[in-house]
DRENPA-3360 file (N, C-alpha, C; in nm, 2 decimals, always signed):
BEGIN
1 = XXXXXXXX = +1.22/-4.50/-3.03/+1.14/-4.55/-3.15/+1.23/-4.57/-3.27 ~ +1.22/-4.68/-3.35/+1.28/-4.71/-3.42/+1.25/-4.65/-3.52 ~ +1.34/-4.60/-3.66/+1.26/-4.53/-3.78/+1.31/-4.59/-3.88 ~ +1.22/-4.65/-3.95/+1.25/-4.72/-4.09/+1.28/-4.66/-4.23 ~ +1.36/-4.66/-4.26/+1.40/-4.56/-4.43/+1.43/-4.63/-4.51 ~ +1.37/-4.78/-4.52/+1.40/-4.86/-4.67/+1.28/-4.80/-4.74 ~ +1.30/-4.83/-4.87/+1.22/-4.73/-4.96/+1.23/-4.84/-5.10 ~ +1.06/-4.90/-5.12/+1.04/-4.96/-5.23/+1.01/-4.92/-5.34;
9 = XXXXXXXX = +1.09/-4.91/-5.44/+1.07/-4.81/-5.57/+0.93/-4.84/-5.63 ~ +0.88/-4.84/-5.72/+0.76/-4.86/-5.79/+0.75/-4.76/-5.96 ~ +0.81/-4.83/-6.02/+0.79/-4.77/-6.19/+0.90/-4.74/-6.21 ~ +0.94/-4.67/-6.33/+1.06/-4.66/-6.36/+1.15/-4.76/-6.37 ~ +1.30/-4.73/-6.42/+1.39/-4.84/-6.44/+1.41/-4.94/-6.35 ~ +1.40/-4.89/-6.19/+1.43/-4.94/-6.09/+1.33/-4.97/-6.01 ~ +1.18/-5.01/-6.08/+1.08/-5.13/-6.04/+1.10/-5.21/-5.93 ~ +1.07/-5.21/-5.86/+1.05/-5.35/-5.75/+1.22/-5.33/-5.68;
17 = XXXXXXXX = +1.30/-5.26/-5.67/+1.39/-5.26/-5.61/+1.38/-5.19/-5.47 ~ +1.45/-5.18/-5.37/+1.46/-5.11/-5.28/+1.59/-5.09/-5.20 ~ +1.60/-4.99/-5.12/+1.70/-4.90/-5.08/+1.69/-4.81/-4.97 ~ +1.80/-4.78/-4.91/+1.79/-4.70/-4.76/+1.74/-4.57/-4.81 ~ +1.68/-4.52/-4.79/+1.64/-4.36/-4.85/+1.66/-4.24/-4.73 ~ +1.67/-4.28/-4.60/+1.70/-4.19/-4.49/+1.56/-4.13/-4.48 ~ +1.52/-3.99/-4.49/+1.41/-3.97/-4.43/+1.39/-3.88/-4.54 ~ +1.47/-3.87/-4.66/+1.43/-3.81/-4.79/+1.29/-3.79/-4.80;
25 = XXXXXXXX = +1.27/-3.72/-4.90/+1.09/-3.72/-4.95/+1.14/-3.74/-5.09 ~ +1.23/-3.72/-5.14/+1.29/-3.75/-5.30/+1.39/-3.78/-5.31 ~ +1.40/-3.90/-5.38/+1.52/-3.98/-5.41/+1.55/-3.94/-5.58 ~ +1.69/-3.95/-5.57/+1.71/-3.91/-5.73/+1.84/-4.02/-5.71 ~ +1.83/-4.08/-5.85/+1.94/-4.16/-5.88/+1.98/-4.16/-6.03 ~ +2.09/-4.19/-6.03/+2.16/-4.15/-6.19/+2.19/-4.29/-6.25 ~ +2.17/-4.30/-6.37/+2.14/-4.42/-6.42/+2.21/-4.38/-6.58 ~ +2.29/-4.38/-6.61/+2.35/-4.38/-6.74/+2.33/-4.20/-6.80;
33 = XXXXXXXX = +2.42/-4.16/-6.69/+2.40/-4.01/-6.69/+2.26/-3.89/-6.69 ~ +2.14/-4.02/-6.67/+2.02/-3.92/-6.64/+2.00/-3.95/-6.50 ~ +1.95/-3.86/-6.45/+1.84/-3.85/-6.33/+1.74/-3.88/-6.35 ~ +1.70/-4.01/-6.22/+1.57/-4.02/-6.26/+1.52/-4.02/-6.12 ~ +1.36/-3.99/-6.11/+1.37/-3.90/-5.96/+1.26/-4.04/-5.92 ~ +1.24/-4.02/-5.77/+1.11/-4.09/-5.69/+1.09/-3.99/-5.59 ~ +0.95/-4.03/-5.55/+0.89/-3.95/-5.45/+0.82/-4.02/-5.33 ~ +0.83/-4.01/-5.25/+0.81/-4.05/-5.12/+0.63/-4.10/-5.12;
41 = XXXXXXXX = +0.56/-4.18/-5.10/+0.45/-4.18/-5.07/+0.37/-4.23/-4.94 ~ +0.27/-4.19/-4.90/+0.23/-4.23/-4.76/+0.19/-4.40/-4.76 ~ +0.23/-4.50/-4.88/+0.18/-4.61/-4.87/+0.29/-4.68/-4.79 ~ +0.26/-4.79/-4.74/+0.40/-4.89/-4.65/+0.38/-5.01/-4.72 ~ +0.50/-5.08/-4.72/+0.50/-5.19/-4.79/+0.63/-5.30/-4.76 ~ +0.61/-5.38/-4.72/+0.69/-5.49/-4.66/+0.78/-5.43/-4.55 ~ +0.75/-5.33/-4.48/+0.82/-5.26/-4.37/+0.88/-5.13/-4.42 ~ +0.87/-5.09/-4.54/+0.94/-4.99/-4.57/+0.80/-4.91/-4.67;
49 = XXXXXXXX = +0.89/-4.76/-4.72/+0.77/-4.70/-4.76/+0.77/-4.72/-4.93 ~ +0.66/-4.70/-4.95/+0.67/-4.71/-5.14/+0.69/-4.58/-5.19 ~ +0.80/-4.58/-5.32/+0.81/-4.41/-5.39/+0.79/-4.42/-5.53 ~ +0.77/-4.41/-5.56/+0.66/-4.38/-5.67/+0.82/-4.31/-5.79 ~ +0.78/-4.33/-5.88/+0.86/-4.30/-5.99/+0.76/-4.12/-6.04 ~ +0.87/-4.06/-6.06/+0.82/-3.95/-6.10/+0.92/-3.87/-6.25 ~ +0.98/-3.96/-6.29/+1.05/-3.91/-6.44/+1.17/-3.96/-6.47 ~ +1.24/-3.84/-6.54/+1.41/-3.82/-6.58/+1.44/-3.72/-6.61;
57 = XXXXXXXX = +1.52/-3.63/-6.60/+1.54/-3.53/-6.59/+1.71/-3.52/-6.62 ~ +1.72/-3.43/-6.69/+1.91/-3.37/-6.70/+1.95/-3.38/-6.60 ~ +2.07/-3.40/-6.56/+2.17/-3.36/-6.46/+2.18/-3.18/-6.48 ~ +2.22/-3.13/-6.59/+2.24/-2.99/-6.60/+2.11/-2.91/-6.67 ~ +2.00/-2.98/-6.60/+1.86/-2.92/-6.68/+1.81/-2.92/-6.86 ~ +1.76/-2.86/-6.84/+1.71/-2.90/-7.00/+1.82/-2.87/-7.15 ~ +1.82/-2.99/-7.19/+1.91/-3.02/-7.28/+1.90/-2.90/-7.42 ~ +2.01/-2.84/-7.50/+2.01/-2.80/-7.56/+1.97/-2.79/-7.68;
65 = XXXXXXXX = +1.89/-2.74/-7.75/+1.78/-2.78/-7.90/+1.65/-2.79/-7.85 ~ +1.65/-2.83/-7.72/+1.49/-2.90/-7.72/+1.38/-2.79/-7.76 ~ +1.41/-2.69/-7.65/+1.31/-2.59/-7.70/+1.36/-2.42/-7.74 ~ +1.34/-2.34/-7.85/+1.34/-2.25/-7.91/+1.29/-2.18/-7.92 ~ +1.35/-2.06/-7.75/+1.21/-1.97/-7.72/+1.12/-1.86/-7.78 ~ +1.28/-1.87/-7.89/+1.19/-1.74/-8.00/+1.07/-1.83/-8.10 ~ +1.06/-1.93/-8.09/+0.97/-2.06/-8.16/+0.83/-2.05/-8.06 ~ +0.86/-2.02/-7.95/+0.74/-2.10/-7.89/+0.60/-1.97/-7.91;
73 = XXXXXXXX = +0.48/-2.05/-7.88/+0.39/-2.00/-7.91/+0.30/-1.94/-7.80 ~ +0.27/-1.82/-7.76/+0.23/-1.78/-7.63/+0.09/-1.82/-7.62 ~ +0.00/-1.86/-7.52/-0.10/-1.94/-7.50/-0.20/-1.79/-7.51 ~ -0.31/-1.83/-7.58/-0.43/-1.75/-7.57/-0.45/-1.64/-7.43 ~ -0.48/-1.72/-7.36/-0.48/-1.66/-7.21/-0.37/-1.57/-7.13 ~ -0.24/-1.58/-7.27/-0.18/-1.52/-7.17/-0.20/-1.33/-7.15 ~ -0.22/-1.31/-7.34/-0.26/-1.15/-7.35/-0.34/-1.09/-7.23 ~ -0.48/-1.22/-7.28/-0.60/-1.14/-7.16/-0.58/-1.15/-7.00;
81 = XXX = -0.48/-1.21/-6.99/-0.43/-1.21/-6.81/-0.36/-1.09/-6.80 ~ -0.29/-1.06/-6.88/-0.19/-0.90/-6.87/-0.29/-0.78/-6.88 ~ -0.40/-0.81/-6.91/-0.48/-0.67/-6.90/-0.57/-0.63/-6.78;
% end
């Protein structure tokens, strides 16, 4: 049986493009030093599968400054869950 691993992007920078993906379930590709990820979907489309754009992301995870944990604000629900 023959197994198909072209993979048609859908959103993101790389729209309407496609590519051998192997049997991945997530494709991540780097595009001017970010990551930007796709995800596998059960749709088929011109012989290959459709993946779906799912963001961008750091290469070395979340960027410095963005968030200030002594800044953040704890959610209502969180007190009454600890009791």
């Amino acid at each position: 049986m023959e197994t198909n691993t072209k993979a048609h992007l859908a959103g993101g920078p790389r729209d309407g493009s496609s590519q051998d993906a192997g049997d991945r379930a997530l494709l991540e590709i780097e595009i001017d030093g970010m990551i930007h990820r796709y995800i596998r979907t059960t749709k088929q489309r011109d012989g290959g599968t459709v993946y779906n754009y799912d963001g961008m992301v750091a290469p070395g995870g979340g960027e410095p400054g963005v968030e200030d944990p002594a800044a953040r604000v704890a959610s209502p629900k969180a007190d009454a869950e600890g009791q």
